[in-house]
C-alpha positions in Angstrom: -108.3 324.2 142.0 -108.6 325.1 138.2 -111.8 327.2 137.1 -112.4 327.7 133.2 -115.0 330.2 132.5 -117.3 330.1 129.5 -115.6 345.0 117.7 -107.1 351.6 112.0 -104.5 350.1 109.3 -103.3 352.0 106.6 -102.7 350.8 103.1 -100.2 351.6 100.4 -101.9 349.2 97.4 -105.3 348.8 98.1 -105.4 345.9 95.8 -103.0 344.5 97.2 -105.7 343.7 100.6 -108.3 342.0 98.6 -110.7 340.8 101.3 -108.6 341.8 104.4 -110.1 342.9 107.1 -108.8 346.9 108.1 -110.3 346.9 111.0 -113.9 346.2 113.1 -115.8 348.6 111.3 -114.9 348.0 107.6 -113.0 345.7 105.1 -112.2 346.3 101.4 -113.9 343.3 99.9 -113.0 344.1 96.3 -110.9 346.2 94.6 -110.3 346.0 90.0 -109.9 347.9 87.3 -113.3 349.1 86.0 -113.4 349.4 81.9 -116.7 351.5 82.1 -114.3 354.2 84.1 -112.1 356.8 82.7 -108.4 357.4 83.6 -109.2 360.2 85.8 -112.1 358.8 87.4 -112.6 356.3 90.2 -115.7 354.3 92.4 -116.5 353.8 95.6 -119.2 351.0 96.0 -120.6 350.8 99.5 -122.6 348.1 101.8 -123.6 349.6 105.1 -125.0 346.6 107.4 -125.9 347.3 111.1 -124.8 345.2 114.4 -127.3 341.8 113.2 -125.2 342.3 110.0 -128.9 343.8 108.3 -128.3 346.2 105.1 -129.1 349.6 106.5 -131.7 351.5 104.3 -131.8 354.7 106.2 -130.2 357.9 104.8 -126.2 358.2 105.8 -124.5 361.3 106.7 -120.9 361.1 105.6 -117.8 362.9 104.4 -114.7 362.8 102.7 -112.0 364.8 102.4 -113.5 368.0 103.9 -116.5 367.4 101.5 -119.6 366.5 103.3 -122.9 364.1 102.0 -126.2 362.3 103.1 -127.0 359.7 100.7 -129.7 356.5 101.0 -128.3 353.3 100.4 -131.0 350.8 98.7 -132.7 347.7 99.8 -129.5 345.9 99.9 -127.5 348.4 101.6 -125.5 349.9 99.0 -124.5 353.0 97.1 -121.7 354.3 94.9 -119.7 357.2 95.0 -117.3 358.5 91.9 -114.6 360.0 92.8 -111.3 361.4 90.9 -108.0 359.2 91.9 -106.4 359.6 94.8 -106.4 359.1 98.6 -110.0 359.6 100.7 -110.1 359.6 104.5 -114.0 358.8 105.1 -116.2 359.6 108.3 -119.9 357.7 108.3 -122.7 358.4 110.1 -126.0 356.4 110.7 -127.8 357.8 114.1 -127.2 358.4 117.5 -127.6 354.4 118.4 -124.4 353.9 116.4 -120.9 354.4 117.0 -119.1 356.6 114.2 -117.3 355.3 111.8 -113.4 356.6 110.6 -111.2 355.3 108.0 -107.2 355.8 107.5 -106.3 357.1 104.6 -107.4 355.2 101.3 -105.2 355.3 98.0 -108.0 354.4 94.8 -106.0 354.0 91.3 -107.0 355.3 88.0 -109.7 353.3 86.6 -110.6 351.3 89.8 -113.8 350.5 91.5 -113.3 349.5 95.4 -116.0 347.8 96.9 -116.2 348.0 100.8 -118.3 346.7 103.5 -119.1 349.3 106.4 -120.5 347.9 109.7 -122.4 350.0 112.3 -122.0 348.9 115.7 -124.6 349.9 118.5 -123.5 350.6 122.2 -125.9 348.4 123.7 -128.1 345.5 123.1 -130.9 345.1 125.3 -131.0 340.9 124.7 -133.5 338.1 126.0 -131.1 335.4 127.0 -133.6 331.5 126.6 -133.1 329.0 128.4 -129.7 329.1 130.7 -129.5 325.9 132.2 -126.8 325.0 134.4 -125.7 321.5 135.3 -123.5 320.5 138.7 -122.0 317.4 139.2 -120.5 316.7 142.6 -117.1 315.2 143.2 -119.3 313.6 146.0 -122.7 314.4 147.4 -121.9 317.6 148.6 -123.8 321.0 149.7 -123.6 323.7 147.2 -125.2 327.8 146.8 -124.9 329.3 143.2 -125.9 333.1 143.1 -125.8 334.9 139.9 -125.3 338.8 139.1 -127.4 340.0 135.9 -126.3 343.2 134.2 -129.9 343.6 133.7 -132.8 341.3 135.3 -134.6 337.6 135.7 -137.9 336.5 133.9 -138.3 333.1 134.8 -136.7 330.8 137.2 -136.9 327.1 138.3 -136.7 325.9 141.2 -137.1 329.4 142.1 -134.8 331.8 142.9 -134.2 333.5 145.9 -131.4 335.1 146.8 -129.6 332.5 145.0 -130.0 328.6 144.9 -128.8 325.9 147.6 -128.9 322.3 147.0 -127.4 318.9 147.2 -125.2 318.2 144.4 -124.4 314.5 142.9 -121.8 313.1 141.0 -124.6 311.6 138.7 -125.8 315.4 138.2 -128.5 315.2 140.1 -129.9 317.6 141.9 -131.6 317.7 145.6 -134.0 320.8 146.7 -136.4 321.1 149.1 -137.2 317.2 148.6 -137.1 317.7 145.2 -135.0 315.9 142.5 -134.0 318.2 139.4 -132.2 317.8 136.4 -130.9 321.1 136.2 -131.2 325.0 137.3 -133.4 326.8 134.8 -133.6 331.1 134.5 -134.0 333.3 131.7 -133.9 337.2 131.6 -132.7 340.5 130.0 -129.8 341.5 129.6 -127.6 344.4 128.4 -125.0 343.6 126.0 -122.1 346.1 124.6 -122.2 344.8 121.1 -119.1 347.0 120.1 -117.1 344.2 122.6 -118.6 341.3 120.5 -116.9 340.8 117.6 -120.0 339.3 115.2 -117.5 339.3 112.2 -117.0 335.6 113.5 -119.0 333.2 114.2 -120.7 330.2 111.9 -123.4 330.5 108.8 -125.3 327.2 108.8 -127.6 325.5 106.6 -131.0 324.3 108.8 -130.4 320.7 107.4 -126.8 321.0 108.8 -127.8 322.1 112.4 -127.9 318.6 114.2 -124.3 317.5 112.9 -123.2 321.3 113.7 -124.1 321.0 117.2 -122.9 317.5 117.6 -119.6 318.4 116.7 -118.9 321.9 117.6 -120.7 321.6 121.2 -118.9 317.7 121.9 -115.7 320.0 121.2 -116.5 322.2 123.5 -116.6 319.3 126.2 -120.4 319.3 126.8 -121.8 315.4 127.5 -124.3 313.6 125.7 -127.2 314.4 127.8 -125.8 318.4 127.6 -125.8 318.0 123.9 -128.9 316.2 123.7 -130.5 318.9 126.0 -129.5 321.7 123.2 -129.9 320.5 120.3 -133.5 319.5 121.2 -134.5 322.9 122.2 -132.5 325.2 119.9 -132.8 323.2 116.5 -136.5 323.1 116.4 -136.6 326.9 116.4 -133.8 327.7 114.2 -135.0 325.1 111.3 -137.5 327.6 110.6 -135.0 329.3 108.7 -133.0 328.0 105.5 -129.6 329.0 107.4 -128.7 330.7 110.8 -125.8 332.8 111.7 -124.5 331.6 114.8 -121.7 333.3 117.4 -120.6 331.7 121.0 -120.2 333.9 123.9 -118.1 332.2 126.6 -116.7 331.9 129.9 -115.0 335.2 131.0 -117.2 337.6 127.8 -120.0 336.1 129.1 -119.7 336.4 133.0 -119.4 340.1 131.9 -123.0 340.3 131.3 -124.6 337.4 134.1 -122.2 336.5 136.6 -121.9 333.5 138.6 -120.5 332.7 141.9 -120.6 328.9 143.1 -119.9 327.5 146.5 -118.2 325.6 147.0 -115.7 326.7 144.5 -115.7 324.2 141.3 -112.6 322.3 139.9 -113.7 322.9 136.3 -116.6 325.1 135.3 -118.0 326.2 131.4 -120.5 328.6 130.6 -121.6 329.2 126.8 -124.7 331.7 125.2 -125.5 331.5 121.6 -126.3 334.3 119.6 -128.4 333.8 116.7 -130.3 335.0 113.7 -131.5 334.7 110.2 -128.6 334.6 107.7 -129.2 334.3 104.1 -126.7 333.1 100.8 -124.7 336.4 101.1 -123.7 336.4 104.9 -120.3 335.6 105.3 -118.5 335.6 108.5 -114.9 334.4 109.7 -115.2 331.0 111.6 -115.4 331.7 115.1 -112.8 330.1 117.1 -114.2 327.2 119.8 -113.4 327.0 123.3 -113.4 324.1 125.3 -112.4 322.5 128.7 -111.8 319.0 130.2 -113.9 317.3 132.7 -112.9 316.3 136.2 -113.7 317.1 139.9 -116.7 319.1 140.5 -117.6 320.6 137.4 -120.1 323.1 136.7 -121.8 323.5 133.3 -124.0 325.8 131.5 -125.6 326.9 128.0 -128.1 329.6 126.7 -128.6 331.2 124.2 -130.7 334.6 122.2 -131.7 335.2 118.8 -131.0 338.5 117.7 -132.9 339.3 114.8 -135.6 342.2 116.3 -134.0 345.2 115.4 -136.2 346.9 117.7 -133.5 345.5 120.4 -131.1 348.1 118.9 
């Protein structure tokens, strides 16, 4: 049976990568000839942004060529440095809850300002997952156990959870416990996430008046049925139209069995697991579009979204 479970380059031309992305930790957005600079004089024009992509403020320890700083970026996240022509090998620090940052070596041409984007990446993310439901849909009425593994623990479940979950599963989705019919298996908790494995370059920047249409098509790609779809979208859009547009990124399958594992009994023909990860995004977020995954229905099939928002820095 068939189971589908649901963060160094070096450059010759600098302007020559306009926008490229060097590597998980920063991209030269920008680089041009300057007419306010001199011949022998050159800019370095830095964004630092943390792991929810907000513009860090805090002062930043960082060196260059044997020469070492600590400078404050302002309220957007930004400062410039001037520099003389030539090639710079960089080193940034933020704090101990961040990974270090290296560059390769840099070439910056007479005249040129070079705009570049630096991202800090935590270790960790301690992260309240909402809402996992998971739907089972029987090849036949059939008696099934689902246990789950959290790399961290449970808040809430329903029915309850006790050493996992045993039921009578239909092909209509239904669900039979302890004389009880249900429409799914609900639990929440925390979690632990590595945010340097998640890669939250990618993902989606939507407007809230686009977020209905969004779902509807990215989640009907994904292979989720109307009642799935109509499940999510009535409990994630209400909360994320509170903002003019959300940053959205999909963890699935095998990424997120890393964090809340699951182990089903019998085991299914086709399962899908899927947790959102969203926040607050404004005009100036930009992010590569996030590839989909998806799966096709048949047999027993086991199915399951949740999702987070992740805009309390205090979960750094």
């Amino acid at each position: 049976m068939k189971t589908l479970l649901l963060c160094i380059f070096s450059i010759a031309d600098i302007a020559a990568v306009r926008g490229e992305k060097l590597g998980p930790d920063y991209t030269i957005t920008k680089s041009a000839s300057d007419g306010k600079l001199s011949k022998t004089e050159a800019v370095f024009n830095f964004v630092f942004i943390d792991t929810l992509r907000k513009p860090v403020k805090n002062a930043i320890m960082f060196s260059y060529n044997g020469i070492s700083k600590k400078q404050t970026p302002d309220a957007k996240g930004k400062f410039s440095l001037k520099v003389k022509p030539g090639k710079y090998v960089f080193q940034f620090f933020n704090s101990s809850r961040f990974y270090e940052i290296y560059t390769d070596s840099i070439q910056i041409k007479p005249g040129y300002a070079v705009d570049m984007l630096v991202s800090f990446k935590t270790a960790n993310m301690l992260m309240t997952v909402d809402k996992p439901v998971i739907y089972v849909y029987g090849k036949q009425k059939e008696n099934v156990s689902i246990k789950l593994d959290l790399k961290g623990s449970f808040l809430f479940t329903y029915p309850q959870y006790t050493n996992g979950w045993s039921f009578t599963a239909n092909p209509n989705g239904t669900i039979l416990m302890n004389d009880k019919k249900y429409h799914y298996l609900f639990w929440d908790g925390k979690l632990t996430i590595e945010t340097d494995k998640l890669d939250l370059t990618t993902g989606f920047v939507i407007d809230k008046n686009n977020l209905v249409s969004f779902f509807e098509e990215k989640l009907k790609l994904m292979g989720l049925n109307s009642q799935e779809i109509e499940d999510y979208i009535t409990y994630w859009c209400p909360r994320m139209s509170i903002n003019e547009k959300n940053y959205i990124h999909f963890i699935f399958n095998d990424d997120y069995n890393k964090y809340a594992s699951i182990n089903v009994d019998p085991k299914p023909d086709q399962m899908f697991r899927v947790c959102m990860l969203w926040s607050k995004a404004n005009e100036n977020t930009l992010v590569k579009e996030q590839k989909i995954e998806t799966f096709n229905r048949s047999g027993f099939t086991v199915v399951e979204w949740g999702g987070s928002e992740i805009s309390n820095k205090d979960n750094l």
